[in-house]
C-alpha positions as CSV (number, residue, x, y, z in Angstrom):
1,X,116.3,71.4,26.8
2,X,112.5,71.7,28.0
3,X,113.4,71.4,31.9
4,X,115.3,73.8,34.5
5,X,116.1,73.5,37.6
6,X,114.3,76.1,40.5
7,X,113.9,76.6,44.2
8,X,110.1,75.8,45.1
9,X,109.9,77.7,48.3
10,X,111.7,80.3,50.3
11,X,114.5,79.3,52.3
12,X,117.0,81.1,55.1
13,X,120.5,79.9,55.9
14,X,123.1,81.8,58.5
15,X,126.9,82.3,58.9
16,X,128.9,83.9,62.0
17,X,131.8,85.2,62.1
18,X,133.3,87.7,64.6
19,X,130.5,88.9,66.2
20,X,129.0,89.4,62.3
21,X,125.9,87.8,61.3
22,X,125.6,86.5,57.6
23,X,121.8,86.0,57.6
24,X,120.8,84.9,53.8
25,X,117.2,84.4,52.1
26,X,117.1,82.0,49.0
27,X,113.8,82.5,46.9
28,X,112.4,81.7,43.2
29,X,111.9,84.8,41.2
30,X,109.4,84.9,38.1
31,X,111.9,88.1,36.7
32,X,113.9,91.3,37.4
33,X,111.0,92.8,39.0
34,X,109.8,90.6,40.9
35,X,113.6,90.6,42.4
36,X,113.5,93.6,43.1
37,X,110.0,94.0,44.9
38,X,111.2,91.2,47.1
39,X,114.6,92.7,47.6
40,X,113.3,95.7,49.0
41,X,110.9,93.8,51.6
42,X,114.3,92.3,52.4
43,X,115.9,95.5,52.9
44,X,113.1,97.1,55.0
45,X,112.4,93.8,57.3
46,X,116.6,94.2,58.2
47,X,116.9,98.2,59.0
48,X,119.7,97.8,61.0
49,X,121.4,95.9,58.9
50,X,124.9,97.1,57.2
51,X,124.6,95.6,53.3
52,X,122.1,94.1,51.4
53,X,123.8,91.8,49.4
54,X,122.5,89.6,46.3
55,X,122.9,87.6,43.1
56,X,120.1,86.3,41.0
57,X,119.8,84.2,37.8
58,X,117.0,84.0,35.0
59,X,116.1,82.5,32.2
60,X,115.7,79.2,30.8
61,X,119.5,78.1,30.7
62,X,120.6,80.3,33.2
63,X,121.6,83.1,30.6
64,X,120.9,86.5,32.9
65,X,122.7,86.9,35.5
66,X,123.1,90.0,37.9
67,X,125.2,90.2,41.3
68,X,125.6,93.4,43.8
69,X,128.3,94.1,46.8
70,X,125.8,96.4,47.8
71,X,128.5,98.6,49.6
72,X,131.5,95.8,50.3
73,X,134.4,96.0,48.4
74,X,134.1,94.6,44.9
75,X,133.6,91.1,44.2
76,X,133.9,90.1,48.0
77,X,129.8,89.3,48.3
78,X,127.8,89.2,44.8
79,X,129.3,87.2,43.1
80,X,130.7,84.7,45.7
81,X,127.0,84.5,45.8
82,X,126.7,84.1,42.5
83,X,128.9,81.0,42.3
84,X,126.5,79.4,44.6
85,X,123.3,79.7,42.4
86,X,125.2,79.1,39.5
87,X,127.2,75.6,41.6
88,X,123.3,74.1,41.9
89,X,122.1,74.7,37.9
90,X,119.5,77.0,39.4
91,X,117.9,79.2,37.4
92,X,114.7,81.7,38.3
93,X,116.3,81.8,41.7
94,X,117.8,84.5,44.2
95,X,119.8,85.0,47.2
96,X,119.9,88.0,49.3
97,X,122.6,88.2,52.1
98,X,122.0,90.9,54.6
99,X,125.4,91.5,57.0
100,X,124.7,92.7,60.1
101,X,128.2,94.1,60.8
102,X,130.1,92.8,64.8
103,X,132.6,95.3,64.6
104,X,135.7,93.4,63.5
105,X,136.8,93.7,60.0
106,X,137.0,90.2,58.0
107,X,139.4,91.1,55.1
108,X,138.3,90.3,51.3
109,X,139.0,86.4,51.9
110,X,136.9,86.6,55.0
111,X,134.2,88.2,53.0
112,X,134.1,86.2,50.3
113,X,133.6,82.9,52.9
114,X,131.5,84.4,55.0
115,X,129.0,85.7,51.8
116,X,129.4,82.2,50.2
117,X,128.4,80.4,53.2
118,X,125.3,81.8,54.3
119,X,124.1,81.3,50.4
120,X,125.1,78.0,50.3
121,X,123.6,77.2,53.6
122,X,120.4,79.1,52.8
123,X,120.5,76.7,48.9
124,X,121.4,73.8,50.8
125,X,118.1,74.0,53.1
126,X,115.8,75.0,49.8
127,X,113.7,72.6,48.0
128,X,115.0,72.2,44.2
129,X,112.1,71.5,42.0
130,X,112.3,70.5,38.0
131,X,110.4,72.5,36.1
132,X,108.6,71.8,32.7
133,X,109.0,74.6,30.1
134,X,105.9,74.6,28.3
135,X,104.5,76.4,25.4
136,X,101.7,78.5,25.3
137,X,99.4,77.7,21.9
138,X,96.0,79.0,20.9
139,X,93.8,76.4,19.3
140,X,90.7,76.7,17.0
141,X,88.8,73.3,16.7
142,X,85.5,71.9,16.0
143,X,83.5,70.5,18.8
144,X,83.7,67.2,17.7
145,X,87.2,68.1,18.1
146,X,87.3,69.4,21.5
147,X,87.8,65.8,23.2
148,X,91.2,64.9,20.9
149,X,92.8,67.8,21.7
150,X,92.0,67.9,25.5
151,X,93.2,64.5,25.6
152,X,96.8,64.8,24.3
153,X,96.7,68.2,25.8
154,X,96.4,65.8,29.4
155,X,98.3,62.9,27.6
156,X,101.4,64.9,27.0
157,X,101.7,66.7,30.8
158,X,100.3,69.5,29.4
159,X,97.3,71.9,30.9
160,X,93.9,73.6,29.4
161,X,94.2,77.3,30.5
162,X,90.7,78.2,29.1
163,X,87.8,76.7,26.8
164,X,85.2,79.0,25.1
165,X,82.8,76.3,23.7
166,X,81.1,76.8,20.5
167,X,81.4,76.6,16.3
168,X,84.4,77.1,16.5
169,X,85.7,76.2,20.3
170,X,88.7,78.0,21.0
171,X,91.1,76.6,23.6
172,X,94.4,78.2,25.1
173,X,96.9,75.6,26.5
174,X,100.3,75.1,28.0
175,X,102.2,71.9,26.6
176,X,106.2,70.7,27.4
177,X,107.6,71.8,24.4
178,X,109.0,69.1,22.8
179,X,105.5,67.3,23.0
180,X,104.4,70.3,21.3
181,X,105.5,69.9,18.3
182,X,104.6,67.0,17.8
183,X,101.1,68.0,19.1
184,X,101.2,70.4,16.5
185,X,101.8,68.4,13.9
186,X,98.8,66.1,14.7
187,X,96.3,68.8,15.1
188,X,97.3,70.9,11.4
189,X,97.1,67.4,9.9
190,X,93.8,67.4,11.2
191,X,92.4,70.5,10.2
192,X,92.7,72.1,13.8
193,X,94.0,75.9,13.4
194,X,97.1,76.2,16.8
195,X,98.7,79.6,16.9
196,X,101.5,80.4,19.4
């Protein structure tokens, strides 16, 4: 598995219900804190808001997975959220859900829709990228050398991250993982020293 699925941009979707407004941001995220720094903005952009809502997955396949009611009674707006993220193979994604509250009590059921809806609205207006997992190597390489490597580097959908020239040249690059190997393989046969 060398691809994942992620939001590419910020997006905001909206639910209404009873004079309550569901107003819900859907992000990337690189990891927790970055979550959390954004979170808070959130949080401090919505003052007047009555819950701060959220769920958020990371990792390549999805693995970490975190969800808060943030004040509303369990299970009513985190993970309802949850489900969303986790209905659309995101991963490295977020939604916050602040609840402005209208003064009329929506019951756990009413929650549960309400919380769901303005993530899946917010998802459903985001742009869903596939992204590449690549891994980082360190190669060691004659000049003459330089040119081969660069090549499958660019060949493979890979990427030079930096070049110091010289006897030796010393190269760090970011290659799909699969292609990697195989990379790999090439380069040791050659005599070129890669390192992850």
């Amino acid at each position: 598995m060398d691809r994942y699925r992620t939001l590419s941009a910020d997006s905001e979707g909206l639910y209404r219900e009873k004079a309550s407004k569901f107003i819900a941001h859907a992000f990337p995220i690189a990891d927790e804190p970055a979550f959390k720094e954004r979170c808070a903005a959130i949080a401090k952009a919505h003052p007047a808001a009555r819950h701060v809502c959220y769920a958020w997955v990371l990792g390549e396949a999805g693995e970490r997975t975190r969800a808060s009611d943030a004040g509303e009674p369990a299970g009513t707006a985190g993970r309802p959220i949850l489900r969303q993220l986790q209905g659309t193979s995101l991963t490295f994604a977020a939604v916050v859900v602040v609840r402005y509250f209208g003064g009329t009590l929506l019951g756990k059921a009413g929650l549960v829709h309400a919380y769901a809806d303005a993530a899946r609205d917010a998802l459903a207006k985001g742009l869903v990228v596939e992204r590449v997992l690549r891994s980082t190597l360190r190669v060691t390489c004659t000049y003459a050398q330089l040119g081969v490597v660069k090549r499958d580097v660019l060949e493979h959908d890979g990427e030079v991250l930096q070049v110091a020239l010289g006897e030796p040249c010393v190269l760090t690059v970011a290659v799909p993982r699969e292609a990697g190997q195989a990379c790999v393989r090439r380069w040791r046969e050659a005599g070129i020293v890669v390192e992850a």
